[in-house]
N, C-alpha and C positions, 0 to 999 in steps of 0.2 A: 219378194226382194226388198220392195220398202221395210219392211218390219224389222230385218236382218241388220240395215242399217242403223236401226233407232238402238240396236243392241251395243251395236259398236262403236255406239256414240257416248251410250250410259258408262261403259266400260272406260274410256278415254276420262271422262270427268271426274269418276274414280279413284283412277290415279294420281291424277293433278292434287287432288285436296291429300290423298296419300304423302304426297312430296312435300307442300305447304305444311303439313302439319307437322311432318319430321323435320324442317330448317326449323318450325317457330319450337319444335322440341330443344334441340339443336342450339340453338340463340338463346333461351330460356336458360339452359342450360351455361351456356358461356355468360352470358347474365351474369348469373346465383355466383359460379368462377372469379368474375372479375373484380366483384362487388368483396366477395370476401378476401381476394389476391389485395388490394387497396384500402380496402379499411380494418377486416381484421388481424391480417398478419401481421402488421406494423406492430400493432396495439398486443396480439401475443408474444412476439418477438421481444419485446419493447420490457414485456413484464417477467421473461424466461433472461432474458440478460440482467435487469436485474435483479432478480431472486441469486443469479453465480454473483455479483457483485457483494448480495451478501451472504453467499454462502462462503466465498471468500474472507471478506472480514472474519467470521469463523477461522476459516484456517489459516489465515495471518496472525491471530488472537491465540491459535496452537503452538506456532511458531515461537510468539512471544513467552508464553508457557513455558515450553521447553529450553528454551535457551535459559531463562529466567532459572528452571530446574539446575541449570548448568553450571550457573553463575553461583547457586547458594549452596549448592554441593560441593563443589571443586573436587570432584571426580575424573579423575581420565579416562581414559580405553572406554568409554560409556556413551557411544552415538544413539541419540534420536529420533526418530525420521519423523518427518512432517510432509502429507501430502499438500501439495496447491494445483487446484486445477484451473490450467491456464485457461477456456474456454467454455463457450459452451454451443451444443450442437443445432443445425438447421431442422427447422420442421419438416416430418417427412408428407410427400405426396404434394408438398407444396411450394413454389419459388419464393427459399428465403435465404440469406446469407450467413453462414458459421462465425459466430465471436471468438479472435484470436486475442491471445495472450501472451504476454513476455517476462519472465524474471530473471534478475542477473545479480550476482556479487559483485559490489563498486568498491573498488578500491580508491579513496583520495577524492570523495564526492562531499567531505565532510571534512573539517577542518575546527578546533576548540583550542582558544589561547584565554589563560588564564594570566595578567599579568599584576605584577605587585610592584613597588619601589626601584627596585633592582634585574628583575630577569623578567623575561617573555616563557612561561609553560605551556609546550605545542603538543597535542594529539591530533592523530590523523587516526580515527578510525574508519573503516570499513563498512558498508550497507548491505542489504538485503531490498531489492526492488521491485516489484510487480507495475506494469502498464498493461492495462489494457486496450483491445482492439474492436470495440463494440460498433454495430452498423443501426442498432435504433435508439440503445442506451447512452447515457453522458459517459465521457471513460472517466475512469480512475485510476488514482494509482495508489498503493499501499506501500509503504517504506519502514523497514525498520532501522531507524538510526542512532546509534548510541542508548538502546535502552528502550526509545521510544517506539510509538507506533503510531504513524504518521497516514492520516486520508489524504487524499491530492487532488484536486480540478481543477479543471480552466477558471472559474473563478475563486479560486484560493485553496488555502489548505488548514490541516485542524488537527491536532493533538488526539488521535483516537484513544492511546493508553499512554498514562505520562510514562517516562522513566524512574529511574529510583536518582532523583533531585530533591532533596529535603533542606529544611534551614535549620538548627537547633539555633537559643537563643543561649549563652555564655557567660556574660556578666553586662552590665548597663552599655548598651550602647557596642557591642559585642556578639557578633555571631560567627558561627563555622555552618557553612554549607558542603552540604555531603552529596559526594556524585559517583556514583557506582557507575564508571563508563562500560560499555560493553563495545569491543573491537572485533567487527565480525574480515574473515580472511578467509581467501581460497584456498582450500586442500589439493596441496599435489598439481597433477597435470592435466585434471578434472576442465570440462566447462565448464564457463562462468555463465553463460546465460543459454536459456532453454525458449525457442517460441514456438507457438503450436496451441492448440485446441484439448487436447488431452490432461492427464494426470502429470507433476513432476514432482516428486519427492525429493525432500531437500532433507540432506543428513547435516547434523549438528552436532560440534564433539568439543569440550572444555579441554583447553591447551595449556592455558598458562595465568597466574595474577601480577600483577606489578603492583605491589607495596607500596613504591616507593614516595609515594606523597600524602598519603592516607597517614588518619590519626595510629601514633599521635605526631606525627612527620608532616607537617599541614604546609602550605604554602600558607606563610602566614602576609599581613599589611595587604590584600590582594586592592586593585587599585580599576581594575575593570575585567569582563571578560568577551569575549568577541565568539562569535558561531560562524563560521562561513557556513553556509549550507544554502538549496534551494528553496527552501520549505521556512522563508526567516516567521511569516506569519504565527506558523504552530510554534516556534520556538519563542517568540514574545509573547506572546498571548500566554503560554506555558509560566515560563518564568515570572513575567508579571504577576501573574495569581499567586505564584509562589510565594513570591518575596511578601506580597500585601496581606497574605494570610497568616503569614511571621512573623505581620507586627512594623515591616519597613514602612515607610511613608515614599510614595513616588513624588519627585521634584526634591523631597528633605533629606534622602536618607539615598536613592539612586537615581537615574535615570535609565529609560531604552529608547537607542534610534535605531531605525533602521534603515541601510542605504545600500542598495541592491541584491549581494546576497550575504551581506556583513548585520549579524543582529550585534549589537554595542549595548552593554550592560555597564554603567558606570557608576561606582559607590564614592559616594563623596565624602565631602568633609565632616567630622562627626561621628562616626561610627567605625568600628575595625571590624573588617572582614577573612573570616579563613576559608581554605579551602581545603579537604579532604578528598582528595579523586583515588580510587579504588579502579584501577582499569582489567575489565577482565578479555582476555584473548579466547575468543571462542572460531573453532575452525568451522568450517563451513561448504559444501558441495552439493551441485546440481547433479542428479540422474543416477540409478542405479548404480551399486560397484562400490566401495568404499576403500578408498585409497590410503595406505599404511605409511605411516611417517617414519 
């Protein structure tokens, strides 16, 4: 009888270390879990948001491309398409959050007064806009504005691809600045803006040119010119190089202030300035389907 017990004592102890040894499996396990849930997914999340950030610039730089195509052809009935992918997806098997994205056609987010002696010259063109919605990455935003192709952050913004803004130089003291605006506009009764994680293809179609102040029809004495926009950073910084690789002197020849989202371009005394604006209409829509005018 004694001996029977010592069996079923060895049997009991057994188990115990059985049990111990599956939590310490078990915990080991949630360990290795938590350790990579907090320090490595941040850090791949972190580095897959931004590789779409520029995989984007890419397709914002297509974008630019294509319309640009639009703009020197002056072809109709001839749409585009450009894919932008708003997003990008969660790691699978592991707790991480999906990067959303937003683009929308702006109408009236953009405002260019060109003005001389006598009259005030107003375009109001139209934008193409991406924000994104990143949860490890800085967001961005990518903007196509009159021509340009604009990066965007919380702490500023920067001229990715200029527009077509050139200065020719005329005779002593003498220049005509050439500005091929680009007016982008919604088609139809299309949305204007797409958010979501997925693909959106954005169709692109040349509509129309307006002549009417391009060479040799110049606005001529111009006397300043003004940007309303959000982005005034990338637009001084832009011009500024411009003018100064012309040959202008800043303080002699112009100045730029800027006060809130007014950039102020001002030509002073001394020099004659023209302007040449060339605005091209190019139509524009979110999402499959292509709506006929």
């Amino acid at each position: 009888m004694q001996m029977k017990k010592m069996k079923k004592l060895n049997n009991s102890d057994n188990a115990v270390v059985g049990i111990v040894a599956a939590f310490l499996i078990v915990g080991l396990i949630v360990a290795v879990i938590s350790v990579i849930q907090t320090q490595y997914v941040p850090k791949w999340m972190e580095e897959k948001e931004a590789d779409h950030m520029n995989e984007l610039a890419d397709q914002f730089a297509q974008l630019k491309y294509a319309i640009d195509i639009h703009a020197s052809s002056e072809e109709e009935n001839t749409p585009i398409s450009t894919t932008i992918t708003l997003g990008s997806k969660e790691m699978p098997y592991l707790m991480s959050v999906r990067a959303h994205g937003n683009i929308e056609i702006l109408q009236n987010d953009c405002n260019i007064t060109i003005q001389n002696e006598t009259n005030n010259y107003i375009f109001e063109p139209g934008t193409i806009k991406y924000s994104s919605f990143n949860s490890y990455y800085i967001n961005q935003d990518y903007i196509y504005e009159c021509g340009a192709l604009i990066l965007n952050q919380a702490n500023g913004n920067t001229t990715f691809i200029k527009p077509s803004f050139s200065v020719g130089y005329r005779t002593l003291d003498n220049y005509t600045i050439y500005f091929k605006l680009v007016n982008i506009s919604s088609i139809g009764n299309k949305v204007r803006s797409v958010h979501g994680s997925g693909p959106a293809p954005i169709q692109t179609e040349y509509e129309d040119t307006d002549d009417t102040y391009n060479d040799p029809n110049f606005i001529k004495n111009v006397t300043a010119l003004f940007i309303n926009t959000s982005y005034t950073n990338a637009w001084r910084s832009f011009i500024n190089k411009t003018l100064t690789k012309a040959g202008l002197n800043y303080g002699i020849d112009y100045t730029i202030d800027v006060s809130g989202r007014m950039v102020k371009v001002m030509f002073l005394d001394g020099i004659t300035v023209y302007f040449s604006v060339k605005e091209v209409h190019i139509g524009a829509q979110i999402a499959p389907g292509w709506v006929e005018k």
